[in-house]
Residue, then its C-alpha position, 0 to 999 in steps of 0.5 A: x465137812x464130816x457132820x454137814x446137813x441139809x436143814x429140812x423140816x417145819x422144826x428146822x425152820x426157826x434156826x434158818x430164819x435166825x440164821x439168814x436174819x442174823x437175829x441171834x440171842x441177845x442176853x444181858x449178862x448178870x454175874x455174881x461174885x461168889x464169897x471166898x472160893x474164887x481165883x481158882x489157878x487152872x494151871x495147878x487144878x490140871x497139874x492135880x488132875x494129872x497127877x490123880x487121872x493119868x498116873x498109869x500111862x497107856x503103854x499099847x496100842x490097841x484101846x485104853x481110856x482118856x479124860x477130856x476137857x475141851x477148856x484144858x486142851x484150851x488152854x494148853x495152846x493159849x495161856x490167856x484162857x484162864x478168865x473164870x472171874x465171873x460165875x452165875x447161879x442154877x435155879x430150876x425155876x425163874x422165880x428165885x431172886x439173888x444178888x448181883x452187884x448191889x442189886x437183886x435180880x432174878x437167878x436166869x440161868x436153869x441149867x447148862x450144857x456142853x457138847x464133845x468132840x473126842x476127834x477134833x484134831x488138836x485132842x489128837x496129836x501127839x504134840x500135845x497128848x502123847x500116849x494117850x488114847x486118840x479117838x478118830x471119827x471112824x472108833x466108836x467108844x464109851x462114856x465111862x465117867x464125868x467130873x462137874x466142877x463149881x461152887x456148892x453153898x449151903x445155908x448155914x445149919x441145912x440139913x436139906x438134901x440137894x441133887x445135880x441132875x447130870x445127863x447125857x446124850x450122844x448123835x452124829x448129825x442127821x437126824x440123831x440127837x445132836x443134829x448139826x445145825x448152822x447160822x449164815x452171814x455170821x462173818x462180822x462176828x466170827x469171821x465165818x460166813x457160815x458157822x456150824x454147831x452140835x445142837x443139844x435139846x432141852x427137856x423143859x419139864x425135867x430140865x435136862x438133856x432132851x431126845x430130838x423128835x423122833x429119835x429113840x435113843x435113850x438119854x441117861x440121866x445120874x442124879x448126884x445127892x448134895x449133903x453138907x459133906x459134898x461141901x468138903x468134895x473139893x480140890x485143892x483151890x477149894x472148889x467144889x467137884x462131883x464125880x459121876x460114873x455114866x453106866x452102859x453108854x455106848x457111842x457110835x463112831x463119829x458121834x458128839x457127846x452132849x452133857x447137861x448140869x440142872x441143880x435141883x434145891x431139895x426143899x420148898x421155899x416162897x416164890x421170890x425169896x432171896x437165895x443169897x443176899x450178899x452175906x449169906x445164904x438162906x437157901x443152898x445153891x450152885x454155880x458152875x465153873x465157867x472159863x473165857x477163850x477171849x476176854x470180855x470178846x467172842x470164841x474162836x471159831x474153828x470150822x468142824x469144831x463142834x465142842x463148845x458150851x449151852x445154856x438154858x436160860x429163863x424165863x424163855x417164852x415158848x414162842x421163841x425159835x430156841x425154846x426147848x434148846x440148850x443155846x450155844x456160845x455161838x448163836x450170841x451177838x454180843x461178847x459173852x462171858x460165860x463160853x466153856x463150862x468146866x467139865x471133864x469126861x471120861x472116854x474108853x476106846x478098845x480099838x482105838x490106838x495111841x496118838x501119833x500110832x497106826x500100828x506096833x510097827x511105825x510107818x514113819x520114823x526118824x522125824x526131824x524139824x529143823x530149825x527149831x525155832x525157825x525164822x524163814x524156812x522150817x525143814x521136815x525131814x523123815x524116813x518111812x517104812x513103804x513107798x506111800x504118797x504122804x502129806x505134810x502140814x503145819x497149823x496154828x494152834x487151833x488146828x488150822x492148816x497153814x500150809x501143806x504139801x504132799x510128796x511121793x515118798x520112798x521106803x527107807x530113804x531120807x525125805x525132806x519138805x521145806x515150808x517158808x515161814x517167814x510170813x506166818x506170826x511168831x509163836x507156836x505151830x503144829x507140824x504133821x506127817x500123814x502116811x498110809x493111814x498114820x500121822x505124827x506130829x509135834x511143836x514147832x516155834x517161829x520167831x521173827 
């Protein structure tokens, strides 16, 4: 595994006993229904981002920017990723009431957080992102800019100035600011033994994104002004969405983007008070979008796949393991509603090639696979440019690799793999042909 470490040191030392213990965090869940703007339709917010974000196309092969949304990409591969009907408030201390259901409890979450992973295979196959800039572990690349999406409400008649602190780190394992740390004896839960993660820190004081010890790398922080006018920042559904341009953030190859989002309410108030009463409003608040990839259920878990959702929530005693952290999705014990928060991030890349291009000149051509949809055998037939040892494969939509096979290909010659699908489930896979250094792919449908 790329981002493997060896957990060392007094301050890894927490994580492992959690680990062998499997002592995760257990959290009761505390969901508000937000007034009005609710039942955003994911399908058509992506159809309008597409239409604003990629109206030029990337036409080389050599650099180019992108827009990621790991709840997106999500999505495209499982159409039951679209449960945002519960949301919960930001407040940057634990002494700010509100109300949930028919009772009033303590806003609990300080602030949120999400870690991204520009190489994970699925953000780079053509079948699902053609043209598009695709990111190895080997490019390094840029944070150019991000898109936070929510609900901002005001009290009616404020004229109080509010501010989304969103920031920014980035690592690459080992010692770096997003080290990878893992759990054991997590199978009852994720069907994993072994369940690995991008760990973000949190600075407790600024609540924001925090360096590792001993790391110096800088953490960029854009403070994001709310006035009445941001209330009218909306899409089309009417919600709230905040554009943050991230300046001189340079990202090693191999590295993992960590993002956090505080909410900072611009004025005093009495320790206690209610924020929301279920009416209205006494104080301006936000939420962040938040979506589901199994209903009222766990995540799925794919091995090295490092984008996922954090929380940071409060009170938390110092004396816990995870103070001082932004928790994972993966380190909860029990289903837990809020998984993915809904973020988009801006990467540029000027080395970095298309998806399914190695260079101008393809390698492998005239690829075809047939049946399509198959029923027992699906063939793979494809021509290359060199005498190249390929491999071919076919996975699940999450990215797993079902079946695979590598064949001496030869130059400008007909090849063929034949796979037996007969006992794989009907549904949609990727099939994947990689060949000196170059690897196309696309959809195919089994159906029983």
């Amino acid at each position: 595994m790329k981002k493997l470490l060896l957990l060392a040191g007094v301050a890894l030392s927490n994580f492992v006993a959690i680990a062998q213990q499997n002592q995760s965090v257990v959290m009761t869940s505390k969901f508000l229904e937000a007034p009005q703007k609710r039942n955003v339709d994911l399908n058509r917010l992506k159809a309008d981002k597409i239409n604003a974000q990629h109206a030029t196309a990337n036409k080389g092969t050599a650099g180019g920017s992108r827009w990621y949304n790991f709840v997106d990409m999500l999505s495209t591969i499982d159409p039951n990723v679209a449960n945002n009907s519960h949301i919960t408030w930001l407040w940057h201390k634990a002494d700010m009431l509100s109300m949930y259901g028919t009772t009033s409890d303590t806003v609990w979450v300080r602030s949120f957080g999400t870690s991204l992973d520009p190489s994970t295979v699925l953000f780079n196959t053509s079948a699902l992102y053609p043209g598009e800039v695709a990111i190895k572990s080997t490019d390094a690349f840029k944070v150019d800019s991000a898109i936070v999406y929510g609900f901002y409400e005001r009290k009616t008649g404020s004229t109080t100035v509010d501010t989304l602190k969103v920031s920014f780190i980035y690592g690459y394992g080992s010692t770096t600011n997003m080290p990878v740390y893992y759990f054991t004896g997590m199978a009852s839960s994720y069907g994993k033994d072994t369940v690995r993660f991008a760990h973000m820190f949190q600075d407790s004081v600024k609540n924001i994104a925090a360096n590792n010890s001993g790391v110096t790398t800088a953490v960029v922080t854009v403070n994001k002004l709310l006035t009445a006018a941001s209330v009218n920042d909306t899409t089309a559904d009417g919600m709230n969405y905040f554009k943050i341009a991230v300046p001189n953030f340079n990202v090693p190859a191999n590295g993992i983007v960590g993002m956090s989002v505080a909410y900072k309410y611009g004025a005093t108030y009495p320790a206690y008070s209610t924020m929301y009463t279920g009416t209205a409003y006494n104080y301006n608040a936000f939420t962040g979008l938040w979506y589901e990839q199994n209903a009222s259920g766990f995540p799925t878990y794919v091995d090295g796949e490092y984008n996922t959702g954090f929380l940071a929530p409060q009170p938390l005693a110092g004396s816990s393991s995870w103070f001082g952290d932004y928790i994972p999705t993966w380190a909860y014990t029990a289903a837990y509603s809020l998984e993915y928060p809904y973020v988009d991030i801006k990467l540029s890349c000027t080395t970095c090639n298309i998806t399914g291009v190695a260079d101008v000149k393809s390698t492998i051509e005239s690829v075809v696979a047939s049946p399509n949809p198959a029923t027992d055998v699906l063939s793979i037939a494809f021509n290359t440019t060199e005498n190249a040892t390929t491999k071919v494969a076919i996975m699940n939509m999450l990215g797993q690799e079902v079946d695979a096979k590598t064949v001496s290909a030869v130059a400008n010659t007909s090849n063929k793999v034949v796979f037996n699908v007969a006992n794989l489930n009907a549904g949609i896979y990727l099939y994947s042909i990689t060949s000196n250094g170059q690897t196309v792919s696309n959809r195919f449908v089994v159906a029983h």
